[in-house]
C-alpha positions as CSV (number, residue, x, y, z in Angstrom):
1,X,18.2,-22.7,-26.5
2,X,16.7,-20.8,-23.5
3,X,14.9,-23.3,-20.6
4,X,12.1,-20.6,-19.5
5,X,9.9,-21.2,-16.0
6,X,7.0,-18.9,-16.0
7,X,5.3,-19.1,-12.7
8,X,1.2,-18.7,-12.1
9,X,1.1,-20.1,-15.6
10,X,-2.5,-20.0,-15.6
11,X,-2.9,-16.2,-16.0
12,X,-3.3,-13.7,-18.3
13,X,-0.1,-12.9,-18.9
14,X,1.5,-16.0,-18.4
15,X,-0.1,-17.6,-21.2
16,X,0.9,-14.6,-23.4
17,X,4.5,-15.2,-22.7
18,X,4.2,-19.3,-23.7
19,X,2.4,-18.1,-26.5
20,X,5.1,-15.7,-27.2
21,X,7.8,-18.3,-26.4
22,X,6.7,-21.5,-28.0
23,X,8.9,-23.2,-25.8
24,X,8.5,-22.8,-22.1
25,X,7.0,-24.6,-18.4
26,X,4.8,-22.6,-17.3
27,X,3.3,-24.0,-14.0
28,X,-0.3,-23.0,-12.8
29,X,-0.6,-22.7,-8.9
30,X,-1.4,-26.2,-8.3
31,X,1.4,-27.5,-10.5
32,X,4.0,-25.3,-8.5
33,X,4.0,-24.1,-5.1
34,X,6.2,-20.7,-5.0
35,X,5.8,-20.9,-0.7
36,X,7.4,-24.4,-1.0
37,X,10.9,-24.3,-0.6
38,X,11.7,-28.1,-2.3
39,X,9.3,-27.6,-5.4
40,X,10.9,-24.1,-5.8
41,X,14.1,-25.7,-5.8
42,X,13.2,-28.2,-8.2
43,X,11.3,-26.2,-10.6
44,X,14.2,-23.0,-10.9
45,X,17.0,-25.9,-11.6
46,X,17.0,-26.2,-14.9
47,X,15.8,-23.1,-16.1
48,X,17.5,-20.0,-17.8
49,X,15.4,-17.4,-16.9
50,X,12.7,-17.0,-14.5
51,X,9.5,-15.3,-14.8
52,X,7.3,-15.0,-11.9
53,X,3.7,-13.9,-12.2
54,X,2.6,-15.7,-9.8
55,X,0.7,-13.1,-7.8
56,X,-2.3,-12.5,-5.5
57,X,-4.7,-10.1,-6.9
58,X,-7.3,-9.3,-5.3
59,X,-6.5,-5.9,-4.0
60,X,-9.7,-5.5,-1.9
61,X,-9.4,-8.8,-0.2
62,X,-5.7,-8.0,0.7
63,X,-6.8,-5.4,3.0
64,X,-7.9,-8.0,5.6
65,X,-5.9,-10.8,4.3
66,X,-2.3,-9.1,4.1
67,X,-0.2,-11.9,5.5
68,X,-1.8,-14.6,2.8
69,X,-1.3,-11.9,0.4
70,X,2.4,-11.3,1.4
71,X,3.4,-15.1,1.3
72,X,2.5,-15.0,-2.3
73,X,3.6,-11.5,-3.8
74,X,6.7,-11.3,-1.9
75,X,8.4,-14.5,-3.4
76,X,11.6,-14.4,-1.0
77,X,12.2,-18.6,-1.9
78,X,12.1,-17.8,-5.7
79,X,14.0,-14.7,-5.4
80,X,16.7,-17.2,-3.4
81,X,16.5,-19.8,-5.9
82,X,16.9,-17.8,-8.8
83,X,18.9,-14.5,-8.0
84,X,19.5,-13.0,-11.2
85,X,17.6,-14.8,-13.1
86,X,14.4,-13.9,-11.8
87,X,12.5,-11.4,-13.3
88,X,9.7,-10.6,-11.2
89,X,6.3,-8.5,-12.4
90,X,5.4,-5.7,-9.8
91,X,2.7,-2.9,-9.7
92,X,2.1,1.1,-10.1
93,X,0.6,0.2,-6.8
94,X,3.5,0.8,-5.1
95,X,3.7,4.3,-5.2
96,X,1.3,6.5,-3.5
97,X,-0.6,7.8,-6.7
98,X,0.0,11.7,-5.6
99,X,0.7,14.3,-7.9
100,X,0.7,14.8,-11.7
101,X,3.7,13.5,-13.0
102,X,4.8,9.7,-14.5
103,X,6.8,8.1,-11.8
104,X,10.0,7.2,-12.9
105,X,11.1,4.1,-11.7
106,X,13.7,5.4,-8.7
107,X,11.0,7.4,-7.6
108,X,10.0,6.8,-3.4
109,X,7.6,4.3,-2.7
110,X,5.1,4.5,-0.4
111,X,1.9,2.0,-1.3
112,X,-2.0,3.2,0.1
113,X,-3.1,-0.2,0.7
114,X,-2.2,-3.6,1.9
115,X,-1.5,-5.3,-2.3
116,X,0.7,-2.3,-2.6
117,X,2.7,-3.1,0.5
118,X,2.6,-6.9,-0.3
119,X,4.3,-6.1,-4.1
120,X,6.9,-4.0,-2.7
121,X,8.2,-6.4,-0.1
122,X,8.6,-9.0,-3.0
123,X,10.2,-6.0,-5.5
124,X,12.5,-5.7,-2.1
125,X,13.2,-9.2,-1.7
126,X,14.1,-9.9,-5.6
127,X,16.4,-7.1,-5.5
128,X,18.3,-8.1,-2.8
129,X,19.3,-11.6,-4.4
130,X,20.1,-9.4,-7.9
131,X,16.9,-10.1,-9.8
132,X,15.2,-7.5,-11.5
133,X,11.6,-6.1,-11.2
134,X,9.4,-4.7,-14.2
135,X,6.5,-2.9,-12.7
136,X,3.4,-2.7,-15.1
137,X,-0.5,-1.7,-14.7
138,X,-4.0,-2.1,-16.3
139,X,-3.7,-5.0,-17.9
140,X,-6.0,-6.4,-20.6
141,X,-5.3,-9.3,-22.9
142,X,-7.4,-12.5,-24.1
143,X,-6.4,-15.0,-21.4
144,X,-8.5,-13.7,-18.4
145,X,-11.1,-11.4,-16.6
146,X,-10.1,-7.8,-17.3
147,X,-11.3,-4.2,-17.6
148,X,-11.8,-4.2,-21.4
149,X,-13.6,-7.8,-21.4
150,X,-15.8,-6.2,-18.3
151,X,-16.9,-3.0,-20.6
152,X,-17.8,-4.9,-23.3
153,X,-19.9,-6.9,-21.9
154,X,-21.7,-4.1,-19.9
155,X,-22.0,-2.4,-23.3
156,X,-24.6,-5.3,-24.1
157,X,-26.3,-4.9,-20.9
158,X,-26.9,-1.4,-19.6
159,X,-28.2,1.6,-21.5
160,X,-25.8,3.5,-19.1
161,X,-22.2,2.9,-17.3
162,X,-20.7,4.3,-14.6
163,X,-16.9,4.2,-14.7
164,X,-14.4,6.4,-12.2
165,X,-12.7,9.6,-14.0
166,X,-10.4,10.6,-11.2
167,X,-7.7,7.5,-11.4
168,X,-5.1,8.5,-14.1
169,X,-3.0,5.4,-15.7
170,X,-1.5,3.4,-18.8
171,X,-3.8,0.2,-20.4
172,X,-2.0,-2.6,-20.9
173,X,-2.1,-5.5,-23.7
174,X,-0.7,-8.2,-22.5
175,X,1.0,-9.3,-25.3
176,X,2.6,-6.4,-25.8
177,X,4.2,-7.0,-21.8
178,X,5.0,-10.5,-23.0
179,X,7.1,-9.4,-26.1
180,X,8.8,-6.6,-23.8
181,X,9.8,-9.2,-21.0
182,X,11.5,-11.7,-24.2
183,X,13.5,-8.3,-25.0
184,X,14.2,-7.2,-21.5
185,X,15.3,-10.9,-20.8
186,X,17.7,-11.2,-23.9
187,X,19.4,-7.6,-23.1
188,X,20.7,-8.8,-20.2
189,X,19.7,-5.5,-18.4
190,X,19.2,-5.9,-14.9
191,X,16.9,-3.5,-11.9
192,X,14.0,-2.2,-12.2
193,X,11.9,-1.2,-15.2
194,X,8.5,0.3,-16.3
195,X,6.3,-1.8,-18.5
196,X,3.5,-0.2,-19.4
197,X,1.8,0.5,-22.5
198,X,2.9,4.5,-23.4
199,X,0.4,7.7,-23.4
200,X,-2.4,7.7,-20.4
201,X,-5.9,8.0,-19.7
202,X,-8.5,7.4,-17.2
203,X,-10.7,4.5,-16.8
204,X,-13.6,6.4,-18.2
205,X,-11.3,7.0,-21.0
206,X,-10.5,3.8,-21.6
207,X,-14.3,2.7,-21.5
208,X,-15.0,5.0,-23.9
209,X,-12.9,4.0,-26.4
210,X,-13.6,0.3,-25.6
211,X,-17.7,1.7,-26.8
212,X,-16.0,3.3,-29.8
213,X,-14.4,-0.1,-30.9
214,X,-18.3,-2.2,-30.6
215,X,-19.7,1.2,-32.8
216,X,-21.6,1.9,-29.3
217,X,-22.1,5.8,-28.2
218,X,-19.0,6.9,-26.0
219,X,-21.3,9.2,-24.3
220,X,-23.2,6.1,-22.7
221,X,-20.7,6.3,-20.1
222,X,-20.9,8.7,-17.6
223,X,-17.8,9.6,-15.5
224,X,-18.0,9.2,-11.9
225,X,-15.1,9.7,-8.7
226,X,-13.2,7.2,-6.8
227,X,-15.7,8.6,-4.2
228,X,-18.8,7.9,-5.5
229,X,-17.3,4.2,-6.2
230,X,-15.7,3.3,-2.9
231,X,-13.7,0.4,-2.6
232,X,-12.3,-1.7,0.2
233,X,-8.8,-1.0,-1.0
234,X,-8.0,3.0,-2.3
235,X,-6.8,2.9,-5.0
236,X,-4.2,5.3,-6.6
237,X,-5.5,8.7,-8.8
238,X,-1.9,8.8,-10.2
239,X,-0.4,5.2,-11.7
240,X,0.7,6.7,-14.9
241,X,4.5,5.8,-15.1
242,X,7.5,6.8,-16.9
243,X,9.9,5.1,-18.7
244,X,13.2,6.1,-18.2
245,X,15.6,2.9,-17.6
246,X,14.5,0.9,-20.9
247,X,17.7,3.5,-22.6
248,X,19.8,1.5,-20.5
249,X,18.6,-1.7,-22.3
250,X,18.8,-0.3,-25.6
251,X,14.9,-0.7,-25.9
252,X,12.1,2.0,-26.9
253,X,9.5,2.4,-24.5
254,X,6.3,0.2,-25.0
255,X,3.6,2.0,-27.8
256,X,0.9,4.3,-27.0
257,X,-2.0,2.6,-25.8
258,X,-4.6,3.2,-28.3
259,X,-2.6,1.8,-31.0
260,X,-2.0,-1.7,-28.8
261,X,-5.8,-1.8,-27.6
262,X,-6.7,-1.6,-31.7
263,X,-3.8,-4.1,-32.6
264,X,-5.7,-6.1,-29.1
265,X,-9.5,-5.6,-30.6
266,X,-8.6,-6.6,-34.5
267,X,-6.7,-9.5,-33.4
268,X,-8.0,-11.6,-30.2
269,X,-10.9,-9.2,-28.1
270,X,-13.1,-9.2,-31.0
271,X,-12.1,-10.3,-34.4
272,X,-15.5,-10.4,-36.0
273,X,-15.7,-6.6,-35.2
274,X,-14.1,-3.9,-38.4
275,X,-11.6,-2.3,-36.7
276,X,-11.8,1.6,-36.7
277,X,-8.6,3.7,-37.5
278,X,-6.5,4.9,-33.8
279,X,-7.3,8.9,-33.4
């Protein structure tokens, strides 16, 4: 039987994978330290395979706390501890969002804003002890604050939303991640992979169809640029991402993302809704 550690177990995500698992420790931040070296040790001991999302991620608060941020996302005592079996969960953050085209996963990094940088020192330090990295982006599941839980309740409390049309990416059930990382973790696969849900869209697109799935009007939100929403942090226009290296795994890519979101809606965002047919 597999001993799994998930790390930062009180997150979205984290609580996907026990709920996937059954069986697993997953520590929350106070339970387990990943900056202190003896509890690192102790925890990664008995364990099979390690999964670390823990992670800080506040991108706009990075930007003037970097160092606090880089003790936590670049996890150079777990990556120690663990060494190949540590599978550590990065970001499209750290490319620099240019272009048109889904970054494939050997494509040159070069992060716009302090998180970014933060991610790809741990992505560095993880691959250096043999672990492996899964980069993944726009994340929405029923464990935690999110996008899609933000939209709906804004449906019920303005006439009219503003959401940004200019940043291009892949929504994300979290679920669907969790089931990928059981796979990805029992292929024996090792480097660095895309997890993302498959297709793309923009925020506004995804807010849209989050008003489609309540039986609101779509056209009750209005699309806006990153400009006219500045943010502490920039943010990427481009964090769609390809996924090239799951061949090597023998794994499909992840589904397109309107069928996961309507899987998402009918089974844990809002199961007293009717759930309306994917387009």
């Amino acid at each position: 039987m597999t001993r799994w550690l998930v790390t930062g177990g009180g997150g979205m995500l984290a609580k996907d994978l026990a709920s996937v698992l059954g069986e697993v420790w997953a520590p929350t931040r106070a339970e387990l330290d990943i900056t202190d070296e003896a509890q690192v040790t102790e925890a990664v001991r008995e364990a099979d395979v390690v999964v670390n999302c823990a992670a800080w991620t506040a991108v706009d608060d990075a930007e003037t706390h970097e160092e606090e941020a880089l003790r936590i996302n670049a996890p150079v005592l777990l990556a120690k501890a663990a060494g190949r079996r540590l599978i550590h969960l990065s970001t499209d953050y750290v490319f620099s969002g240019e272009g048109t085209d889904p970054w494939p996963e050997d494509a040159p990094t070069a992060p716009v804003n302090a998180y970014g940088r933060t991610k790809l020192a741990g992505e560095r330090a993880v691959l250096s002890h043999g672990g492996t990295v899964v980069r993944t982006a726009w994340l929405y599941g029923a464990h935690g604050p999110n996008f899609v839980a933000t939209m709906t309740r804004l449906e019920q409390s303005h006439e009219v939303v503003n959401v940004v049309a200019d940043q291009h990416g892949q929504p994300t059930w979290t679920r669907d991640l969790a089931r990928r990382i059981v796979d990805l973790a029992g292929s024996g696969a090792r480097g660095v992979f895309h997890a993302t849900n498959s297709g793309a869209t923009t925020w506004h697109g995804l807010a849209r169809e989050v008003f489609r799935l309540l039986g609101a009007d779509p056209e009750r939100v209005r699309p806006i640029t990153s400009a006219e929403f500045p943010r502490p942090a920039p943010r990427p226009k481009n964090s769609v991402l390809a996924h090239g290296a799951w061949g090597s795994a023998g794994l499909k890519p992840m589904r397109d993302w309107r069928e996961a979101l309507h899987d998402a809606w009918a089974m844990e965002l809002s199961p007293g809704l009717s759930r309306p047919e994917p387009r």
